[in-house]
C-alpha positions in Angstrom: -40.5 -55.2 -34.5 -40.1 -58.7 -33.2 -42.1 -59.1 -29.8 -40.3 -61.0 -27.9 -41.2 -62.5 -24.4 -38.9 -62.0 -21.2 -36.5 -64.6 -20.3 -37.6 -65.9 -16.8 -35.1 -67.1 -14.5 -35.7 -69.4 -11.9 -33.3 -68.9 -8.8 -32.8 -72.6 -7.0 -31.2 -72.8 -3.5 -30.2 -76.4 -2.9 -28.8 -77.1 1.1 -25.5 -79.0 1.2 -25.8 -82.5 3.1 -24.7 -81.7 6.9 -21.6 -83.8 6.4 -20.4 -81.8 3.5 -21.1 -78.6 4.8 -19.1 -79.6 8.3 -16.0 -80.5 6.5 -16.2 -77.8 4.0 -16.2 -75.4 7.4 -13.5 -77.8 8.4 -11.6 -77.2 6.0 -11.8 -73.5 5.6 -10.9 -73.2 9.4 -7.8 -75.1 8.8 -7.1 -73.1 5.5 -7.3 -69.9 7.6 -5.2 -71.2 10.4 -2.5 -72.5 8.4 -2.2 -69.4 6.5 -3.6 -70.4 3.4 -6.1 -68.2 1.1 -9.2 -70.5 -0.1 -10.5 -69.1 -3.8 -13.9 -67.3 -3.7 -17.0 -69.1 -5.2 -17.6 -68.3 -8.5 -21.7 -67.0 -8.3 -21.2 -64.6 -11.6 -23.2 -65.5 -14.4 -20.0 -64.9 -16.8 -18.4 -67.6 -14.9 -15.3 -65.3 -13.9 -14.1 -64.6 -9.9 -12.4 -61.0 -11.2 -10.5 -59.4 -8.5 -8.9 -62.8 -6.4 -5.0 -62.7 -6.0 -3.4 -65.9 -4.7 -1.8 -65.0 -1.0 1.0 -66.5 -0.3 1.6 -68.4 3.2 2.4 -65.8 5.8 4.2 -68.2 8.4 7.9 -69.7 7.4 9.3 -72.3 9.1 11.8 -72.5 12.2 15.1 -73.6 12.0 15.8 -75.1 15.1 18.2 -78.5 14.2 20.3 -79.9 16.2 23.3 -78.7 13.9 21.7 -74.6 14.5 22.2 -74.8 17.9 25.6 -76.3 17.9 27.0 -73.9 15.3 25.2 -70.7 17.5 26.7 -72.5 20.8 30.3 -72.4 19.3 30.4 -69.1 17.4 28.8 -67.5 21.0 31.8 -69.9 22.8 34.3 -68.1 20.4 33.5 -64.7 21.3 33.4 -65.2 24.7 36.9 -66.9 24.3 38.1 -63.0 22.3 36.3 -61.1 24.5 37.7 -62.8 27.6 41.4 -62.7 26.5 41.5 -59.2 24.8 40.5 -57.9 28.4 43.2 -59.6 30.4 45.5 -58.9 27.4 44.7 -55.4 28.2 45.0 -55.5 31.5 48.3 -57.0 31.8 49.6 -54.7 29.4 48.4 -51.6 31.5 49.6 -52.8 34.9 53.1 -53.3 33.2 52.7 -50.2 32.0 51.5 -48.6 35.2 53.6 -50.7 37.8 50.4 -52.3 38.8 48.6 -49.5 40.0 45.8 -50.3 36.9 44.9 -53.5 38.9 44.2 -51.2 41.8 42.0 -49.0 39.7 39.9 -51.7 38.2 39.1 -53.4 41.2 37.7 -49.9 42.9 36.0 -48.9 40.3 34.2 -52.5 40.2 33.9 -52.1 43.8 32.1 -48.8 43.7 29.7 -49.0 40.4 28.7 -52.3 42.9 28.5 -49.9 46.0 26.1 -47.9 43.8 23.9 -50.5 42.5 23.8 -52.5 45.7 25.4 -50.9 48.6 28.0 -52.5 50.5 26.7 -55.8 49.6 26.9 -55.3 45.8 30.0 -53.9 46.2 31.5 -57.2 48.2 29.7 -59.0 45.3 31.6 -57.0 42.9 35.1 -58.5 43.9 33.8 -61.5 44.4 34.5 -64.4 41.8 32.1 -66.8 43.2 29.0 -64.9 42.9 30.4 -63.4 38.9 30.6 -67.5 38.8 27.4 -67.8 39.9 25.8 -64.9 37.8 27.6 -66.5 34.7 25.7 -69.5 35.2 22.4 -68.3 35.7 23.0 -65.7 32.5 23.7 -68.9 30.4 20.7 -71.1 31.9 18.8 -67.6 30.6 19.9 -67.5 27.5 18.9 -71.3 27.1 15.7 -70.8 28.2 15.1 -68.3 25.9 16.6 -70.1 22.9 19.6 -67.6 22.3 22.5 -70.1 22.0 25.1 -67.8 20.7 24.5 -65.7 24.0 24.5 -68.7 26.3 27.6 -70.2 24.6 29.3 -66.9 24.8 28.1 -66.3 28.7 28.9 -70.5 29.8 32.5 -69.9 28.1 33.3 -66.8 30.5 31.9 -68.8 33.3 33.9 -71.9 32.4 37.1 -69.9 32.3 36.7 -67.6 35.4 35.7 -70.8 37.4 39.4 -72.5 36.3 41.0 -69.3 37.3 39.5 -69.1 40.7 40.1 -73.2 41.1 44.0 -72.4 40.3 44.2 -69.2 42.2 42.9 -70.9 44.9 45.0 -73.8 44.7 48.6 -71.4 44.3 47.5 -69.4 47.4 47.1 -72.6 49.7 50.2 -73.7 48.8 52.1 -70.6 49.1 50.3 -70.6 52.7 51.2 -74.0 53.1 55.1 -73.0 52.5 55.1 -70.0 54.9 53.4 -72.1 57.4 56.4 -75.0 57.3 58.8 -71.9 57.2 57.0 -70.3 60.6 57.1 -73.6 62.4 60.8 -74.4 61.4 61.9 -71.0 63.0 60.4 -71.3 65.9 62.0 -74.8 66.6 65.1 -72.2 66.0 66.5 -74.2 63.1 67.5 -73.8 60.0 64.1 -73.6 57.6 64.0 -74.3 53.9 63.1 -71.5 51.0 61.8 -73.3 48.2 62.6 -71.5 44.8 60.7 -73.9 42.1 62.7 -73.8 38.6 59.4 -74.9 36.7 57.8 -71.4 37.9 61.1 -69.5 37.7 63.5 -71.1 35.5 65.9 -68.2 34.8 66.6 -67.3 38.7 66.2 -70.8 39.5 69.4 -72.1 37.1 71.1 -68.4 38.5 71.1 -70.1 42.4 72.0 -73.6 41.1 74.5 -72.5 39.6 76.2 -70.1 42.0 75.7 -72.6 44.7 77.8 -74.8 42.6 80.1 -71.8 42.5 80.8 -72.0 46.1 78.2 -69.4 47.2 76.5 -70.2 50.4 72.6 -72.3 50.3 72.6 -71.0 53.7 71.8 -67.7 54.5 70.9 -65.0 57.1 68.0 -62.6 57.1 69.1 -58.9 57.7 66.9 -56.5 56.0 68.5 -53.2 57.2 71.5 -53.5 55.1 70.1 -54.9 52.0 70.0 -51.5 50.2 73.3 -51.0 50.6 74.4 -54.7 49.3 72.6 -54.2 46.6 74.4 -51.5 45.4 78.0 -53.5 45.9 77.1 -56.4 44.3 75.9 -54.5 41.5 78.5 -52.1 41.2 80.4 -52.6 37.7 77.7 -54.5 35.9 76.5 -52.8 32.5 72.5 -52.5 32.5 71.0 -55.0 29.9 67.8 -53.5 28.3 64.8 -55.9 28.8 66.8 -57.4 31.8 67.2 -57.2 35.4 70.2 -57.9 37.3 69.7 -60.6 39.8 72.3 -61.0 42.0 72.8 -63.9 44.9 72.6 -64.7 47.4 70.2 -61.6 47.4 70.8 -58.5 49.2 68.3 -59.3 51.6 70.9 -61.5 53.6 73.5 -60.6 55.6 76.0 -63.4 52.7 75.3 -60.7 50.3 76.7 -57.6 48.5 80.5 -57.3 47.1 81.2 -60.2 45.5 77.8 -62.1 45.1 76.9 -63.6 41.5 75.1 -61.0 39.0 73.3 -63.0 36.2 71.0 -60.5 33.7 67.4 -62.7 33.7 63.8 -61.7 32.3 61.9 -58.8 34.8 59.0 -61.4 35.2 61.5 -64.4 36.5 63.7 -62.3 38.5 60.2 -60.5 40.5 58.3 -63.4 41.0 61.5 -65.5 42.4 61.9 -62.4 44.8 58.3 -62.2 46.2 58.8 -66.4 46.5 61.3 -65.6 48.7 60.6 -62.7 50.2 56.8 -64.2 51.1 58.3 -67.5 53.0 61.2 -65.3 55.0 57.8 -63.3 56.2 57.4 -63.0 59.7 61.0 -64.6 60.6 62.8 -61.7 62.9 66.6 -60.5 61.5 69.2 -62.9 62.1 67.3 -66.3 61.1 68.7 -68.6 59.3 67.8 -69.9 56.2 68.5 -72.7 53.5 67.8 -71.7 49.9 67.2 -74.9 47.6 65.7 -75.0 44.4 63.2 -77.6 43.5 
């Protein structure tokens, strides 16, 4: 049996420097915050550190370019653009369909879900285009602030749009006021006032006057409403029906030059309407038996 004497092993502790141990804590704190995983300190006397698995960084980096938030602005301004045009593709579809009555519906039932949410005042706000203009706006300065572009490109679009439409709604109803209003004064000077029937708006009734005026049909007409039904029916009497068309007869049967023997001229339902209310909304207010001028401009 050898005898042999016990291994002694001495056990040394040696402090770090202050400066090394400050940036070695440095340096784990930044580790830590960054995401990184420092390796443990090997203090096994087989020189292995068993059990340490790399981590990987838990923290990926943003993509926030200039060319992200122009591609989210312009897919959200696309939608918006669909989304905008399938609804008043829908709606003019339904009110052709319905005779108008669907524009009626949709605007009390926007009226009343406002009447619930905010009483009379949300329900005012409802119809209103300036505060949905206004509420577009802030929805897109929103979705800025939040860093959703898609959703304030798609919000700023709609507001965009709506805003035009008011601008040119607006515009169209002060000139149709302007029109009545020149109308209104020139009958109560008890002459003869202009109608205005614009070709650019109206082509298809528009050419139908010129040219029966060049006919020898009267530009100068006079309002008698009571027998208008009844003209009607003369002047159309004899013409075949055309599908898709209306029969637009002048002068119309709404003066007294009217009925048997007046032009008939098949034009588009959407010409031959809108060239009616033209002329039936500047002859409003003037009494039976004024006198008007029909020109087309």
């Amino acid at each position: 049996m050898l005898d042999l004497a016990p291994i002694g092993l001495e056990l040394r502790v040696v402090p770090l420097p202050k400066h090394e141990a400050r940036v070695s804590a440095d340096t784990n704190i930044v580790a830590s915050e960054t995401g990184g995983a420092m390796p443990p300190i090997d203090v096994s006397t087989t020189g292995s550190a068993s059990g340490y698995v790399p981590q990987p960084v838990s923290t990926a980096p943003e993509h926030t370019g200039a060319s992200a938030v122009v591609g989210q602005s312009l897919l959200g301004a696309a939608e918006g653009t669909v989304e905008l045009a399938a609804g008043v593709a829908r709606s003019l579809a339904l009110n052709a369909l319905t005779l108008g009555i669907y524009s009626g519906y949709e605007l009390g039932s926007a009226a009343w879900a406002g009447y619930e949410e905010g009483g009379l005042l949300g329900a005012l706000n409802a119809v209103n285009p300036l505060y949905q203009i206004g509420q577009g706006a802030a929805d897109t300065a929103l979705a800025i602030d939040g860093g959703d572009y898609r959703a304030a490109g798609e919000a700023g679009t709609k507001t965009v749009l709506l805003a035009a439409a008011a601008v040119f709604g607006t515009g169209r109803g002060l000139a149709a006021l302007a029109e009545e209003s020149a109308v209104a004064v020139g009958a109560a000077r008890g002459g003869v006032s202009t109608v205005w029937v614009p070709s650019a708006r109206f082509p298809e009734t528009a050419g139908h006057i010129r040219d029966a005026q060049a006919l020898g049909h009267p530009s100068t007409l006079t309002i008698d409403r009571p027998g208008a039904a009844a003209r009607r029916a003369e002047a159309l009497s004899g013409h075949a029906r055309v599908p898709g068309k209306q029969l637009d007869e002048y002068p119309p049967a709404m003066f007294k030059e009217g009925g048997s023997g007046a032009s008939v001229r098949p034009v588009s339902p959407a010409d031959n309407m809108g060239a009616g209310a033209c002329i039936g909304n500047q002859c409003r207010g003037m009494p039976d038996g004024t006198r008007i001028r029909v020109v087309v401009e």
